[in-house]
N, C-alpha and C positions, 0 to 999 in steps of 0.2 A: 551399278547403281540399282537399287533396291527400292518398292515402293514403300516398305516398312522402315528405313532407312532415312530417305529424306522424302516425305510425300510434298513438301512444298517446293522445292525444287524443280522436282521434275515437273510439277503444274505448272511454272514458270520456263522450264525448258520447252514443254508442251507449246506454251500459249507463243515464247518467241520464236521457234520453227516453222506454226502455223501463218504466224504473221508475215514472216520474212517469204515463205515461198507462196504465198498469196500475192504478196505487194509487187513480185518477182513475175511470175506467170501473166497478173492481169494484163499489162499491157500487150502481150505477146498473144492473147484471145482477141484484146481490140484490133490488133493491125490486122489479124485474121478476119475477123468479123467484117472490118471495111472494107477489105478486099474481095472478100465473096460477098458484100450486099447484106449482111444479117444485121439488120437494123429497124430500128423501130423509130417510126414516122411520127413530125407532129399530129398534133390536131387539137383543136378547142379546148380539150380535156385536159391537157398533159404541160405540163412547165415547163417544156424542153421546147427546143425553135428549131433547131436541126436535128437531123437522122442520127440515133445513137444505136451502137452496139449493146445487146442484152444479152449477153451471155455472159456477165461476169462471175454470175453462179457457176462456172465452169470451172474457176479458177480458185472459190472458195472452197469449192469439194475438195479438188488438187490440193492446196493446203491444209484442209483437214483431214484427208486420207495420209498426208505424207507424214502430219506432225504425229498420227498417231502410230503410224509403223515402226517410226522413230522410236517412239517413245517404250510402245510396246518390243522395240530389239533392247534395250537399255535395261528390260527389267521392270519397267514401269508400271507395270499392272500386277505385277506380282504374280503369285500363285491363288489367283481365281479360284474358289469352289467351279462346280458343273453347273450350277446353277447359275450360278453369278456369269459367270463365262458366256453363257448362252445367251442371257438379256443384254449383254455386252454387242455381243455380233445380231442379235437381232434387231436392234438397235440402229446397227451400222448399214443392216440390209434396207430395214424401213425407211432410214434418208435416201440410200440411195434409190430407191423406187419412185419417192415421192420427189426429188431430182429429177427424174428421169420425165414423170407429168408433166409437172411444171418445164422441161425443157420443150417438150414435145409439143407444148402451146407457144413455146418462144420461136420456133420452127413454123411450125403449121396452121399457129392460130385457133388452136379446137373450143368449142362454145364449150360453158361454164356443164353444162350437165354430165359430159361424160368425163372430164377434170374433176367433178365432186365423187361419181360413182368409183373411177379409178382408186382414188382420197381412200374411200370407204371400204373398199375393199383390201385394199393394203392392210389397213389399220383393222382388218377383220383377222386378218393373218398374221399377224403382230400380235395381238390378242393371243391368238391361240396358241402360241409359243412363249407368251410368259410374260408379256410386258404390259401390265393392264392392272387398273385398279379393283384390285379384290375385297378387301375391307373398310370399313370408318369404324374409329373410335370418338363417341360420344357420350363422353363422363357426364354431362348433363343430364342423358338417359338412360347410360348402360350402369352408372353409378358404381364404378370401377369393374364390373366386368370384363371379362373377355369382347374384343371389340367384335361390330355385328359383318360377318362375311356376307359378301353379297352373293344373289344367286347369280346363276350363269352368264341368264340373258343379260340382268340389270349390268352387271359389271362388263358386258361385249357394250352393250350402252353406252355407257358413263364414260367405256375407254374411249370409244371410237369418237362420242361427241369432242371428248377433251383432245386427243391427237386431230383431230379434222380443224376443229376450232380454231385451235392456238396457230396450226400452218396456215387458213385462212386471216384469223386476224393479223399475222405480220404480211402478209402478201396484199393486203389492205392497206397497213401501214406504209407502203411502198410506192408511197406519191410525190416527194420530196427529196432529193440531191440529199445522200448518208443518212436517210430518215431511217428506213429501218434496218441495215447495217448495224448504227451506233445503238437504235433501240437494243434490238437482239444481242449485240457484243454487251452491252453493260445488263442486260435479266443472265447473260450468258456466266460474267462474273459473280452478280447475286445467287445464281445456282451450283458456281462452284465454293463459294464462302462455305453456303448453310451444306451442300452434300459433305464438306469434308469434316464439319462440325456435328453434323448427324453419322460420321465415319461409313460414309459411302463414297473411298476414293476411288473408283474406277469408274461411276458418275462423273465425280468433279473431273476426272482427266478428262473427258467428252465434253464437258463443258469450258476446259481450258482451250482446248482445241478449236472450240467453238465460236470463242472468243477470239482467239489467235485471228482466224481465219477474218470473223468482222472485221476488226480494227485495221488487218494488211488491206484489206478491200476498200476499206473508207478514204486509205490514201490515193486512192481513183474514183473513189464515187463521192464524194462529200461536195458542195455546192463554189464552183462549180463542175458538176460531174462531166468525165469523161467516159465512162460506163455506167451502163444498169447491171445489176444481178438480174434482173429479168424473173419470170415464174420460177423458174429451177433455182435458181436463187433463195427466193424467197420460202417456196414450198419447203426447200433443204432446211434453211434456218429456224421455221413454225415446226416443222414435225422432229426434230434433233432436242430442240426444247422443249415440246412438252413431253416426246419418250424421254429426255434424260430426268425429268421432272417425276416422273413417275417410277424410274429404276432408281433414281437417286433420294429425295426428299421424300416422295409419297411412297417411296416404300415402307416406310415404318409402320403402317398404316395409322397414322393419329392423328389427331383433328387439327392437331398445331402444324404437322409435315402436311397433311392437305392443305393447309391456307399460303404455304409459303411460297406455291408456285402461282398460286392466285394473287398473293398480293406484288409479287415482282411482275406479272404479265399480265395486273388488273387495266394499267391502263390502254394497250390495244385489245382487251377483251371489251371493255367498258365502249369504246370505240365502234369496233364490228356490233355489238347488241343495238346500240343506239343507232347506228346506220340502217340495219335490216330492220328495227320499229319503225323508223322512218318510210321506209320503202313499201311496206307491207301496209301499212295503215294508208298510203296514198296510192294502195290498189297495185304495186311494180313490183316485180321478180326480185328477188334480194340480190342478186345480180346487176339491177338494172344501177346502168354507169350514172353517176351524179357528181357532185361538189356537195356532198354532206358532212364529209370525214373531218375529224378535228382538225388535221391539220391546214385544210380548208379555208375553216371557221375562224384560224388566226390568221391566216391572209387576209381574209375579208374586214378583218378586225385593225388590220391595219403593219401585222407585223411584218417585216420581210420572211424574207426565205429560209435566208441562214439564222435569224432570231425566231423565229418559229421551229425550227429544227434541233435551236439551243435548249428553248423551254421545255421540249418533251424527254429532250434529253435530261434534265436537271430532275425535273420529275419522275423520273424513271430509276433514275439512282436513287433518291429519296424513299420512294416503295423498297427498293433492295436494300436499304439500308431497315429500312423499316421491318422488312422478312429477318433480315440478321437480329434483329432483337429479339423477336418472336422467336428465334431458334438457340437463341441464347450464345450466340457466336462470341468468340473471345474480345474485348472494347470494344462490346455491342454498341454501348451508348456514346462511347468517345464516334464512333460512325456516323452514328443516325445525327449527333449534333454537327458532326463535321457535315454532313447530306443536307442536313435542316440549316446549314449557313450556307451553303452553296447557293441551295436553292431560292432562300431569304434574295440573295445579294443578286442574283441572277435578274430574279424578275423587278427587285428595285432599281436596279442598273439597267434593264432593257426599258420598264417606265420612263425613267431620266432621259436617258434619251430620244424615247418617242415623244416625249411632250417637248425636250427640245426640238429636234426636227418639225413639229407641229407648228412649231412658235418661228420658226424661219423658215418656215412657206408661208405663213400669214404676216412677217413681216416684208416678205420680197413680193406679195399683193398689194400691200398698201401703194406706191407709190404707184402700182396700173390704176389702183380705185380713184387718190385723186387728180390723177392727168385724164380719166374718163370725166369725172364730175368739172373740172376745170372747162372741157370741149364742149361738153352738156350743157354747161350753165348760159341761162341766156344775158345777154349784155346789158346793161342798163347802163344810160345814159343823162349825168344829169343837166 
């Protein structure tokens, strides 16, 4: 099997390999994890009530490393230029380091400061071996020109902010039973539509993979979870995305491939910006732990767990359908319509039934309000 051959194929080989030995392995890290203690404790903060295991990011690398060896023995990445080859494995090296952080806080607990500098330094090194945003094209100003390169520093910048970002914002996103699992598995599929439509498939397999790995995990973490991904988790799946984001789509360097990772992974970027305003303006470390994060704000608002975890979800697809358009994918628009029903139906069927349920807790009050006014009432006598 050949990637010039059938490249949709083997993306679909990819993604069911990753799934199947993800969904395989996790419980085999949980029994481990219970058995030596590696668990993470309630408290006020967290939706969980008892000790859970977080190392399920352990189990997701394991099926992303295994689908892609796989894949790569089959033929599946073809004959790579040297270049291409390179951002590939660099790539592969940057999650696993950024894994390796985020595990090492799932272990040992380390405060947020030396977890960001570790972040930064990776992604200083990543950079420098090829994975990093070097140019923008801006027809608005360059008015068909040659697009404008950026210098050195700006693009060590621009890379590092965008890889550091994107791994914090899903690691934020990471408050909810398959919250960002399902997030990361569906921007995972929006980046593999548009890389193979901008014909960047050795992207889109890293992004099949990617995907693979969420979705096998979600059949252990989705509410109610029996595991967490934990930091190493979450780190893996932020920094996988936005370097494939960047070898894959914003390699082109155009102002259309820059927005497409932004608008698939607008909504936990939109998310982390607004949290850290929050924190900052009321004097607190952008770290400092709160109840501000979106997903939060539809608890409080009334939705449950799993319908709050549905909606971000629908929304999320919706943006990557939205990127597909933007990148001109094949029945862009048969998508974004089918995205834009989903989404329609989603949140008018999560309404309906909340104003139901609204309406039978206030009729299963009435009969305490009046056997109270009944007791209340004083007796007259004529």
């Amino acid at each position: 099997m050949t990637l010039a051959g059938s490249p949709l194929a083997v993306a679909v080989i990819t993604v069911v390999i990753a799934a199947g030995i993800t969904t395989l392995v996790v419980p085999i890290i949980r029994r481990l994890g219970l058995r030596f203690g590696l668990t993470d404790q309630p408290d006020p903060r967290k939706q969980h009530a008892v000790p859970m295991v977080r190392l399920g990011g352990v189990g997701m690398v394991l099926g992303f490393a295994a689908a892609l060896a796989v894949t790569w023995s089959l033929g599946g990445f073809g004959l790579l230029a040297p270049d291409r080859d390179q951002l590939i494995w660099t790539t592969l090296a940057g999650s696993l380091c950024f894994f390796l952080i985020g595990l090492a806080d799932d272990l040992f607990a380390l405060s947020p400061w030396p977890r960001l500098a570790g972040q930064i330094a990776v992604a200083m090194v990543v950079w420098s071996q090829g994975v990093r945003i070097g140019a923008i094209d801006l027809p608005w100003l360059t008015h068909g020109a040659s697009p404008i390169v950026l210098p050195a520093l700006l693009s060590l910048v621009a890379t590092v902010i965008w890889l550091v970002g994107i791994t914090n914002a899903i690691n934020w996103l990471d408050g909810l039973d398959g919250l960002a699992a399902g997030v990361a598995g569906i921007a995972a599929v929006g980046l593999l539509s548009v890389s193979f439509s901008l014909n960047q498939p050795a992207a889109g397999l890293l992004a099949a993979a990617l995907a693979g790995c969420c979705f096998g995990f979600l059949r252990h973490n989705f509410n109610p979870a029996r595991i967490f991904m934990g930091d190493g988790g979450s780190y893996f799946l932020g920094f996988t995305l936005a370097a494939v984001s960047i070898v894959g789509p914003a390699k082109g360097l155009t102002t259309v491939s820059l927005l497409l990772p932004l608008l698939i992974l607008s909504l936990p970027l939109a998310d982390m910006s607004a949290v850290i305003m929050g924190r900052l303006s009321e004097g607190h470390s952008p770290f400092y732990p709160d109840r501000r994060h979106l997903h939060h704000r539809l608890l409080r608002a009334g939705f449950s767990h799993r319908r709050t975890v549905l909606l971000i979800y629908v929304f999320t697809q919706w943006l990557a359908a939205l990127a597909m358009v933007v990148a001109n994918v094949e029945l862009r628009f048969l998508w974004l319509a089918l995205a834009t029903a989903i989404l329609v139906g989603t949140v008018v069927e999560l309404r309906r039934r909340q104003m139901e349920e609204t309406a039978r807790k206030a009729e299963r009050l009435r009969p305490r309000v009046r056997e109270d006014n009944l007791v209340n009432c004083p007796q007259h006598h004529g």
